[in-house]
PLY file of the C-alpha trace (Angstrom):
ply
format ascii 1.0
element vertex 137
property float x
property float y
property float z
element edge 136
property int vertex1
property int vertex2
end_header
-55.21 42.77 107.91
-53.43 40.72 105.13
-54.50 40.01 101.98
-53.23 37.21 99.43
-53.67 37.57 96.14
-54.48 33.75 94.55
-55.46 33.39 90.96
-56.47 29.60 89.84
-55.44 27.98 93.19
-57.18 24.46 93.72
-56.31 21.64 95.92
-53.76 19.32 94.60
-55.49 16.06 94.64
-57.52 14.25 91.39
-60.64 15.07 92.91
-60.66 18.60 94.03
-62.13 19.69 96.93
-61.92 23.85 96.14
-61.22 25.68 93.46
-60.65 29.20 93.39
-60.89 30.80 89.94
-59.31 34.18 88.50
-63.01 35.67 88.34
-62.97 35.21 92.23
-65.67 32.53 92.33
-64.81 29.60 95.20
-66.04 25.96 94.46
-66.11 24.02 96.85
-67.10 20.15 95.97
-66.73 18.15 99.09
-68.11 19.63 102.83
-67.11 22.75 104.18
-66.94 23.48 108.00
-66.39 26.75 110.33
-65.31 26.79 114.07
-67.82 27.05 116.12
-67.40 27.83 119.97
-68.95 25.96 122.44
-69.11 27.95 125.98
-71.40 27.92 129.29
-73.05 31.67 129.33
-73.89 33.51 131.87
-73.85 37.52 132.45
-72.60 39.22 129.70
-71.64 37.64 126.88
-69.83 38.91 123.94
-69.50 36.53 120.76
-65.99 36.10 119.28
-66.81 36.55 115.44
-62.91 37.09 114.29
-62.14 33.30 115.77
-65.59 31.23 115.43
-68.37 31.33 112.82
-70.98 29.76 115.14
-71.66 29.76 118.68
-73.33 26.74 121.02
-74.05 28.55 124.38
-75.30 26.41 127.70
-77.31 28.98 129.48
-76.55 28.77 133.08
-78.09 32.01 134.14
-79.65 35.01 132.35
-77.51 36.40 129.47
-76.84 39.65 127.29
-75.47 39.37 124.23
-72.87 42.67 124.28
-72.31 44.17 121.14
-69.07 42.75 119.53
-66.13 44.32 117.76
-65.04 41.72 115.67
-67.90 40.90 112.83
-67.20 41.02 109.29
-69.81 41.98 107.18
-71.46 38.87 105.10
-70.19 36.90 108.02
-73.30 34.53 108.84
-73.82 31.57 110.55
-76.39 30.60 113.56
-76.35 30.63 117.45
-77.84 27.87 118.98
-79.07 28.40 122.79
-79.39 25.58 124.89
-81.58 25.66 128.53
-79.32 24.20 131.51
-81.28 21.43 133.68
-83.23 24.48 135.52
-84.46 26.39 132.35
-86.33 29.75 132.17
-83.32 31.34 131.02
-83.49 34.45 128.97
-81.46 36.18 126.52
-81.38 39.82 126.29
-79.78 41.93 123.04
-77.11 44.50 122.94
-78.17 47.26 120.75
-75.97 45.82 117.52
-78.36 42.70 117.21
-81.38 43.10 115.74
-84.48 40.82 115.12
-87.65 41.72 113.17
-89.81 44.36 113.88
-87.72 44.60 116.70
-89.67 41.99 118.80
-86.51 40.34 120.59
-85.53 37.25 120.97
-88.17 34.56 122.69
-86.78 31.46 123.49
-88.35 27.68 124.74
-88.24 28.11 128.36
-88.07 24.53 129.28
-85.03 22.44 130.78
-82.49 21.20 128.89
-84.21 22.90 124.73
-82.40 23.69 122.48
-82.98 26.55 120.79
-81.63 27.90 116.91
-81.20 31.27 115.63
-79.63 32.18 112.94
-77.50 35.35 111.95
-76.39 37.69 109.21
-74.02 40.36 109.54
-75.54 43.39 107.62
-72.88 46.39 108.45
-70.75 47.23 111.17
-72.91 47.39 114.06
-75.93 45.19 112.46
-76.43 41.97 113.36
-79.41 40.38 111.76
-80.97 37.32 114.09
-83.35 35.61 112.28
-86.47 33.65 113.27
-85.44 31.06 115.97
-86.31 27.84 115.65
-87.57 26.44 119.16
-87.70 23.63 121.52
-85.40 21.12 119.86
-85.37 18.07 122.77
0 1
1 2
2 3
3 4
4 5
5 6
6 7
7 8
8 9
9 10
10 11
11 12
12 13
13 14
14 15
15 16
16 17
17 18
18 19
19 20
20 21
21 22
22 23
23 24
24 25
25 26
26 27
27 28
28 29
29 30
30 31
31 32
32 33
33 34
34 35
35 36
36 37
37 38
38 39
39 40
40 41
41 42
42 43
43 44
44 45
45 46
46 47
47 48
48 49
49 50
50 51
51 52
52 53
53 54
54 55
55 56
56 57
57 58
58 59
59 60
60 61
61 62
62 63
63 64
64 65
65 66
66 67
67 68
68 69
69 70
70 71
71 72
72 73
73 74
74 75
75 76
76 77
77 78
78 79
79 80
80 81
81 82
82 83
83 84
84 85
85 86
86 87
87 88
88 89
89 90
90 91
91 92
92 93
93 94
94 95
95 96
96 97
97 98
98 99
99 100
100 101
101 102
102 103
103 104
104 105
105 106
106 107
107 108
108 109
109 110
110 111
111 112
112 113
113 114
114 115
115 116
116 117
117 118
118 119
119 120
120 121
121 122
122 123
123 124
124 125
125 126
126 127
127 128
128 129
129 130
130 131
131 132
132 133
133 134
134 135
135 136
């Protein structure tokens, strides 16, 4: 891994969209967007945190969510889970994600919802998934 040293670097235009300041602090003025991959799921499925910050999965048969290698800790960002036109899909967790209390993940069940759940990246190995947000039609 590479790392690049920047001290008062800002974009070059009169109305700056970042700044990044010797004390290390980033301002960003304008929006800010992260890739985010958008994939059918099926099976096992292990999320590519090195390339995308958030996922949109199509569920088009029962999935696992395998433990990745390639988190960063303070990476966060959300997963949202969408039912195909059958529905009753479920997701299951590899051992790396973990929700509250350890309940698991229960999604909307119904055709075509859309589901939200968003994620923090604790440590190596912890993934926290918060409270998901259901049934989005």
């Amino acid at each position: 891994m590479s790392t690049l040293n920047v001290q008062n670097l800002q974009s070059k235009t009169a109305n700056a969209a970042f700044v990044i300041a010797d004390a290390g602090t980033v301002s960003i003025s304008k929006s800010a967007t992260a890739a985010t991959q958008t994939a059918n799921a099926s099976g096992s499925t292990t999320l590519d945190f090195a390339t995308y910050q958030n996922f949109v999965l199509t569920l088009t048969g029962n999935v696992t969510l395998a433990n990745p290698t390639t988190e960063a800790v303070g990476q966060s960002g959300f997963i949202v889970l969408i039912q195909d036109g059958t529905g009753s899909r479920t997701v299951s967790l590899g051992t790396d994600y973990e929700t509250a209390a350890g309940a698991g993940l229960t999604l909307s069940s119904a055709a075509s919802r859309t589901d939200i759940v968003p994620y923090i990246v604790a440590a190596s190995g912890r993934i926290l998934l918060g409270a998901p947000q259901l049934a989005f039609s």
